[in-house]
C-alpha positions in Angstrom: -21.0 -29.6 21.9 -18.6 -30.8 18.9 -21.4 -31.3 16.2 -22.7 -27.1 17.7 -18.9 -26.4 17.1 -18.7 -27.7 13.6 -21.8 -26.2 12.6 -20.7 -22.6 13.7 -16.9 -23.2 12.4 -18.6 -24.6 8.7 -19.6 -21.4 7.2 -16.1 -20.1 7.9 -14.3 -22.3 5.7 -16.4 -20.7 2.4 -15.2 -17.4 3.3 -10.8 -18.1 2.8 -11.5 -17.4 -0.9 -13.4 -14.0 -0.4 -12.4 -11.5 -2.6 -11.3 -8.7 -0.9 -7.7 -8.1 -2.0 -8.3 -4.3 -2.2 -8.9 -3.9 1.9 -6.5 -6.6 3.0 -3.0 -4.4 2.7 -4.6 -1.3 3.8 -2.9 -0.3 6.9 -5.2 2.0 8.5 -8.4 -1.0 7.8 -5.8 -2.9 9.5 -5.6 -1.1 13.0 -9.7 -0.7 12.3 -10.3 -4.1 12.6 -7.4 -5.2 15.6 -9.0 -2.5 17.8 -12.7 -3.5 17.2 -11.8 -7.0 17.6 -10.9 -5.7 21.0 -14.2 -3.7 20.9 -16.3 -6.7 20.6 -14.4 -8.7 22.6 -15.3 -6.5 25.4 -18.6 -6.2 24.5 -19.1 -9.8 24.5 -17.6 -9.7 28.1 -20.4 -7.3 29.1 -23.2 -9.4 27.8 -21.4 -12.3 29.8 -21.5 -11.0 32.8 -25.1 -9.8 32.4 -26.0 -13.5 31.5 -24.1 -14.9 34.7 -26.1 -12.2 36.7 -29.3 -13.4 35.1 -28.5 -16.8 36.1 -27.5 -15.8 39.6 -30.2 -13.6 40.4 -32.9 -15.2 38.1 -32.1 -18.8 38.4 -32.4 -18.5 34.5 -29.3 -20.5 33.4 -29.5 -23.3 30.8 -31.0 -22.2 27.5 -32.4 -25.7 26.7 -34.7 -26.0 29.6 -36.7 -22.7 28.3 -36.8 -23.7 25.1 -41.0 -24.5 25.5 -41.2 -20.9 26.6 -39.4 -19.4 24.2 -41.7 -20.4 21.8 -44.3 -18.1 23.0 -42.0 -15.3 23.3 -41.2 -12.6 20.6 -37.7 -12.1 21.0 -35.4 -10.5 17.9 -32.8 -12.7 16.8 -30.6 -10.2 14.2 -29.7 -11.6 11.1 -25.9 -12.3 10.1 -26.1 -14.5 7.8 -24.0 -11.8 5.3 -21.3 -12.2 7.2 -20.6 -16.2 6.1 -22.2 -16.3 3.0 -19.8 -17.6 0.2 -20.4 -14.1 -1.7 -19.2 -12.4 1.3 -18.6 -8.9 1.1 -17.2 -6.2 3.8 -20.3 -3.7 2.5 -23.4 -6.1 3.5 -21.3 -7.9 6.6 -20.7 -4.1 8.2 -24.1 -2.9 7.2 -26.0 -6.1 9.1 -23.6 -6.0 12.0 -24.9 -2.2 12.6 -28.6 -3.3 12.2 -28.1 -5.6 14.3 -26.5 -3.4 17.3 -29.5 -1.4 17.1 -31.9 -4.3 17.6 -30.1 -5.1 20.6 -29.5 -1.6 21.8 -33.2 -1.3 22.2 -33.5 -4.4 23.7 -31.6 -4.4 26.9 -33.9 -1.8 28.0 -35.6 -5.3 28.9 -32.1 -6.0 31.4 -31.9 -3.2 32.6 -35.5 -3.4 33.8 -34.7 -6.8 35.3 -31.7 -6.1 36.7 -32.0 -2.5 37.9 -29.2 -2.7 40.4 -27.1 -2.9 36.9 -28.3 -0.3 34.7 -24.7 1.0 34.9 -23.2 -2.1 33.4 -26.6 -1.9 30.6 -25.4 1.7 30.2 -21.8 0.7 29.7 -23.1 -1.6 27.2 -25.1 0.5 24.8 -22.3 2.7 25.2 -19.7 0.8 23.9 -22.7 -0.7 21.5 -23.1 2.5 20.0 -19.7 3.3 19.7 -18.6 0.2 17.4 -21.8 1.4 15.1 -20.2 4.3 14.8 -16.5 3.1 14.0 -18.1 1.1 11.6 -20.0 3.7 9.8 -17.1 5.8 9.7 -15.2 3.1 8.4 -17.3 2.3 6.0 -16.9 6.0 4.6 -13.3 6.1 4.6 -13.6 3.0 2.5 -16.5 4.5 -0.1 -18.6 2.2 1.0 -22.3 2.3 1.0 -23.4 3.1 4.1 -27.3 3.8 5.7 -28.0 5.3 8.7 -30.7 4.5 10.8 -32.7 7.3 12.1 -32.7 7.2 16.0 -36.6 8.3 16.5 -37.4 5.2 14.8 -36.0 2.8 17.2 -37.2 -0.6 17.0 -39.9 -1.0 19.9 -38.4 -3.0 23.1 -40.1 -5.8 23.8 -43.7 -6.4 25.7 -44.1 -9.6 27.6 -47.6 -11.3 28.9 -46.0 -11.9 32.5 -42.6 -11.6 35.1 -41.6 -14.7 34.1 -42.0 -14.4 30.5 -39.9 -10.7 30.8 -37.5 -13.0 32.8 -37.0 -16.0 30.1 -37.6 -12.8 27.1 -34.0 -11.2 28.7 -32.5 -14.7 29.0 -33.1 -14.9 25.2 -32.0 -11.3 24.3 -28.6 -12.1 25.9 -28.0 -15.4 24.6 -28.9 -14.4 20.5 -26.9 -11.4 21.5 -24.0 -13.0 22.6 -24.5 -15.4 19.6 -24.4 -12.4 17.5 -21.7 -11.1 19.1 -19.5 -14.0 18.3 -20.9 -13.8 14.8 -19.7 -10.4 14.6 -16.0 -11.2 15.7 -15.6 -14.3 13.4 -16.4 -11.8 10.6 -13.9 -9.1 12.0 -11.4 -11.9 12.7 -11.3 -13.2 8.8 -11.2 -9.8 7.7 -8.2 -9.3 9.5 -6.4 -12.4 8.6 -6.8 -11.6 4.5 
């Protein structure tokens, strides 16, 4: 568990010398970032509670004992890897973090199919999902920044699986690189906020 925490803390320490001087005394980027810290802290609340109910109702609970089953599973793990790179920048960090909350998005369709006694927590979710896209993008406009919007008819296609138990062990996985993601996500917000 320490050598998983060091590995996910590492990246961080390249990122105190970002250069980003001309966002870090803007007040209203400020409040941006404090309240969707609190965004995606709930968010990642959510997802938590849909993994304890996958482990409660599932018996699916401890990532390393699917690990052989994973491997013949197609689950989407979105990338992040722009928001810790050394050349970080608020324009590719923002941009990945909304690609990647569309991958998702379309994926819990897989939880809410295995968990249908919770599609209002699922619902909640893509909600509140789609709701931090959006205060991104419109962030991302008040700053000039470049921004793309993803056309909503195009929506990446939800996963297929061969069998039950592979669509059970396929939403194990979606939650867990979610949450992962997640906590990706709020690292980046979290830096940004303490420039």
């Amino acid at each position: 568990a320490l050598l998983l925490a060091v590995l996910l803390w590492a990246p961080w320490w390249a990122l105190h010398g970002a250069p980003l001087t001309e966002l870090s005394g803007d007040q209203d980027f400020q409040l941006f970032l404090q309240r969707n810290l609190e965004f995606t802290r709930k968010i990642r609340g959510d997802v938590a509670a849909l993994q304890r109910l996958v482990c409660d109702t599932l018996q699916l609970c401890k990532e390393e004992e699917l690990l052989l089953v994973r491997q013949d599973l197609e689950v989407a793990q979105a990338p992040l890897e722009q928001c810790h790179k050394r050349t970080f920048q608020a324009e590719t960090c923002f941009s990945q973090i909304r690609a990647g909350l569309r991958v998702y998005h379309g994926s819990l369709a897989t939880i809410r199919a295995l968990l249908p006694g919770h599609a209002g927590l699922v619902d909640t979710l893509q909600l509140d999902m789609a709701n931090l896209s959006s205060n991104i993008q419109q962030q991302m406009e008040d700053l000039g920044l470049a921004t793309v919007t993803y056309p909503t008819e195009n929506q990446d296609p939800v996963p297929t699986f061969s069998s039950q138990f592979h669509h059970q062990v396929g939403g194990f996985f979606i939650l867990a690189n979610f949450q992962r993601f997640l906590e990706t996500a709020y690292r980046a917000l979290r830096h940004l906020a303490s420039l």
